[in-house]
Backbone as ProteinMPNN parsed JSONL, in Angstrom:
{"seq_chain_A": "XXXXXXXXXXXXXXXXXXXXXXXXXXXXXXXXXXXXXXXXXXXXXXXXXXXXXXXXXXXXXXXXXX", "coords_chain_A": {"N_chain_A": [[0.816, -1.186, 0.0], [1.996, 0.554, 0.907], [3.277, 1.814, -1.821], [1.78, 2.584, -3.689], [0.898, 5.19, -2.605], [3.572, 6.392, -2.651], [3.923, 6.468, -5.156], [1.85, 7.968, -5.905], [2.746, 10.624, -5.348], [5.064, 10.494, -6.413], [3.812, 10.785, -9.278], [2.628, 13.415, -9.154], [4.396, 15.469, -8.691], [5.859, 15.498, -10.423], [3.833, 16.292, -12.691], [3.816, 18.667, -11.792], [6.155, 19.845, -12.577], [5.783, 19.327, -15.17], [3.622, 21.283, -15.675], [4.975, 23.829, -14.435], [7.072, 24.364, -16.679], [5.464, 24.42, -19.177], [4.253, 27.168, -18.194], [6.556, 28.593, -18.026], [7.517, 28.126, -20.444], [5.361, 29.906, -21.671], [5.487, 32.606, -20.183], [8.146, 33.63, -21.78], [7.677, 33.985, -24.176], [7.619, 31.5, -26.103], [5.146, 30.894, -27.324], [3.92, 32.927, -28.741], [4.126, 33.527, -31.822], [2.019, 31.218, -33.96], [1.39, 31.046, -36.663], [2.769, 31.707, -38.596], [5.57, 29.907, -38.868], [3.873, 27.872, -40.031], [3.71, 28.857, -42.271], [5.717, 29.275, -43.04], [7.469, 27.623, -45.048], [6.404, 27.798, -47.261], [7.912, 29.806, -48.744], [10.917, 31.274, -50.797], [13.617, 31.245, -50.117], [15.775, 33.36, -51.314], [13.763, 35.772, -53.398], [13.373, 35.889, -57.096], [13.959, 38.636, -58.666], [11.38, 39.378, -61.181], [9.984, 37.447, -61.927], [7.07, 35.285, -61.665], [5.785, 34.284, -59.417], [6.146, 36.643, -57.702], [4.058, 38.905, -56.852], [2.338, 37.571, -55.535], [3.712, 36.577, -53.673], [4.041, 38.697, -52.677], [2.298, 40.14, -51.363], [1.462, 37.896, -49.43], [3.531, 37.943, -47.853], [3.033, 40.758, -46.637], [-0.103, 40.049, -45.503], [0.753, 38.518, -43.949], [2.185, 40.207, -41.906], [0.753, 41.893, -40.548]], "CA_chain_A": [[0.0, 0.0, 0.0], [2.83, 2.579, 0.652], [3.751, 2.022, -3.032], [0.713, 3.681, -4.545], [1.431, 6.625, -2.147], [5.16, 6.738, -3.168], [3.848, 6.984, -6.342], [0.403, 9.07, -6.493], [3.676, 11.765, -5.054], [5.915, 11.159, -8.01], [3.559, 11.857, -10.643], [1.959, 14.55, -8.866], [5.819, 16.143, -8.801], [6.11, 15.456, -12.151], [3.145, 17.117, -13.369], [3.771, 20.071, -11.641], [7.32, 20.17, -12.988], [5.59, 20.037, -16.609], [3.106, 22.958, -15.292], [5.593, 25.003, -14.252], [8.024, 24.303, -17.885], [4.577, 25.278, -19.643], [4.204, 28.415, -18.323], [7.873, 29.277, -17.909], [7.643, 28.653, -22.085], [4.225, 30.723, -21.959], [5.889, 33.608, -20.168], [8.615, 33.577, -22.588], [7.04, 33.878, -25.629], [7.661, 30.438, -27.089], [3.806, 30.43, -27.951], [3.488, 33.942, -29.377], [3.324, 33.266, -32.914], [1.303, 30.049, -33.874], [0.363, 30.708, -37.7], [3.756, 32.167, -39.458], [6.107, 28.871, -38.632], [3.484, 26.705, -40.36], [3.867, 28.794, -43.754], [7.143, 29.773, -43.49], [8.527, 26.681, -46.059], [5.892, 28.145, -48.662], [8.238, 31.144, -49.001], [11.918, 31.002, -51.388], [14.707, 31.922, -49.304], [15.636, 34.872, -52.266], [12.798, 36.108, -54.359], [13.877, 36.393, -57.924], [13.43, 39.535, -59.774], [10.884, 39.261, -62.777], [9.547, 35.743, -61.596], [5.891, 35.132, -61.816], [5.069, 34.433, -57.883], [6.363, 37.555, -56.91], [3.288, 39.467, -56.463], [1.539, 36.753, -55.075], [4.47, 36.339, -52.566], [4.535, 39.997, -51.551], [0.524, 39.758, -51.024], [1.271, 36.535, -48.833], [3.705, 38.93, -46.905], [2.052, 41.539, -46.285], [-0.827, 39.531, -44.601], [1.983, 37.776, -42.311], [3.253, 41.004, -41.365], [-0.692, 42.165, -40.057]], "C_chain_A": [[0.865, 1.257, 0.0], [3.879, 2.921, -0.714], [3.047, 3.017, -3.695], [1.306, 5.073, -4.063], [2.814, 7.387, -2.589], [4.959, 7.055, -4.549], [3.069, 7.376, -7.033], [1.903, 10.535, -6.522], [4.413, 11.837, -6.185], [5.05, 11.151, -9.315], [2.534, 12.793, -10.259], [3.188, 15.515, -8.766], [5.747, 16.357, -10.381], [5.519, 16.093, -12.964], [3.438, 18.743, -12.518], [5.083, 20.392, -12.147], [6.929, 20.791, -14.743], [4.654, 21.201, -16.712], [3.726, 23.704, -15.656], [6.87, 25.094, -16.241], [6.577, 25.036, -18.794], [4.36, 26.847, -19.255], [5.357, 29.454, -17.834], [7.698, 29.168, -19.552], [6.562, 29.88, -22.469], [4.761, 32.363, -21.609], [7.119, 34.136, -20.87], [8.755, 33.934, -24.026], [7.048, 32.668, -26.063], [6.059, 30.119, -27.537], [3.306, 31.047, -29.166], [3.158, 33.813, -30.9], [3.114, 31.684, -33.566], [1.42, 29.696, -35.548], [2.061, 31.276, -39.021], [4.918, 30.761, -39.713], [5.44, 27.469, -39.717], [3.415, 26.945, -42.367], [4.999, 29.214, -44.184], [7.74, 28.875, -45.082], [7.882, 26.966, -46.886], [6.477, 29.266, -49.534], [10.053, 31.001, -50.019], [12.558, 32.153, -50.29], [14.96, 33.803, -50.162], [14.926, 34.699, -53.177], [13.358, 36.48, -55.657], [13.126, 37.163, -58.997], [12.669, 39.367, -61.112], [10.099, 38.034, -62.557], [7.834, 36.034, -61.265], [5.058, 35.231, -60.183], [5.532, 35.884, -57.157], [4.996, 38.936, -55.979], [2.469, 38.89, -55.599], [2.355, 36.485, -53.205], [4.372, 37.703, -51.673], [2.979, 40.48, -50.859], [0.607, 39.118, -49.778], [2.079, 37.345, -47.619], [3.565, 39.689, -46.481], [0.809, 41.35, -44.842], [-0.149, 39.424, -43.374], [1.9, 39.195, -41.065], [1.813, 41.858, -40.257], [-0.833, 41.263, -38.866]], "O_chain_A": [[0.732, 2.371, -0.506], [4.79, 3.743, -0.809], [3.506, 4.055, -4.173], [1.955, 5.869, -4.742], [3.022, 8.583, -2.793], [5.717, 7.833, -5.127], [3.077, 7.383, -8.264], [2.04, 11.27, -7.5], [4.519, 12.839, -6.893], [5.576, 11.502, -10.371], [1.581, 12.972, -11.016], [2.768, 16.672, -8.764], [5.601, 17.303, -11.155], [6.104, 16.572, -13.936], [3.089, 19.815, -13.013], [5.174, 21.62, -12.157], [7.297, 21.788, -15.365], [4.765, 22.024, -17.62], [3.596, 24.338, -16.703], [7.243, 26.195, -16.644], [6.689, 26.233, -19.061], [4.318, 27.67, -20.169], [5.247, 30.611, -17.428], [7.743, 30.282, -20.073], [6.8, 30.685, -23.37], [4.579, 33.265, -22.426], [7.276, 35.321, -20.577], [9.734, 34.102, -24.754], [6.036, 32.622, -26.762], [5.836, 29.048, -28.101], [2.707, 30.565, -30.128], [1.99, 33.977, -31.252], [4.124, 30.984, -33.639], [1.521, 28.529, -35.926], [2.042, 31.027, -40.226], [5.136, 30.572, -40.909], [6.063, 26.477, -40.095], [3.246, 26.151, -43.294], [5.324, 29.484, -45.34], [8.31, 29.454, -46.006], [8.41, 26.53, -47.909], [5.996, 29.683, -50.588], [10.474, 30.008, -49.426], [12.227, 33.259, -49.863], [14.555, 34.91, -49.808], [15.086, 33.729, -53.916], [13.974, 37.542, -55.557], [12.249, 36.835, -59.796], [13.342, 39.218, -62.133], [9.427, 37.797, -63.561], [7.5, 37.026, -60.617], [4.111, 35.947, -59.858], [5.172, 36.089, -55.998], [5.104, 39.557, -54.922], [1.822, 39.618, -54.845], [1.847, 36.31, -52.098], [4.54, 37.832, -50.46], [2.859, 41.172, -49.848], [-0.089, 39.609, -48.89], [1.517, 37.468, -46.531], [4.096, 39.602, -45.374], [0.712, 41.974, -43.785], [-0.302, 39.929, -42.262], [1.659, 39.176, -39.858], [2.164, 42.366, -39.192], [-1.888, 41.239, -38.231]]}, "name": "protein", "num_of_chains": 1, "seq": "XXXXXXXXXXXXXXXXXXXXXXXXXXXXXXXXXXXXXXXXXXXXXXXXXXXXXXXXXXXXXXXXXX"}
């Protein structure tokens, strides 16, 4: 019986360890932006002059930047 207890305590430690790591990342920023990260790889490192997506790309940045 004084197993359970030994070990309702370590994962009641444990979750408060990942609590507190959640909102040590929350006060941090690591949450702040959610929606730029997921279209970043739709974007060419350098945009080349004269190239067809360019308007479409500077449209697409624009939004981001809102």
């Amino acid at each position: 019986m004084g197993i359970i207890y030994f070990l309702i305590g370590c994962s009641i430690l444990i979750a408060v360890v990942f609590l507190g790591a959640f909102f040590w990342a929350n006060k941090n920023g690591q949450h702040d932006d959610t929606h730029t990260p997921a279209i970043r790889i739709l974007f060419d490192d350098d945009p080349q002059p004269g190239s067809e997506n360019n308007d479409s790309e500077r449209v697409i940045r624009e939004q981001i930047k809102k």
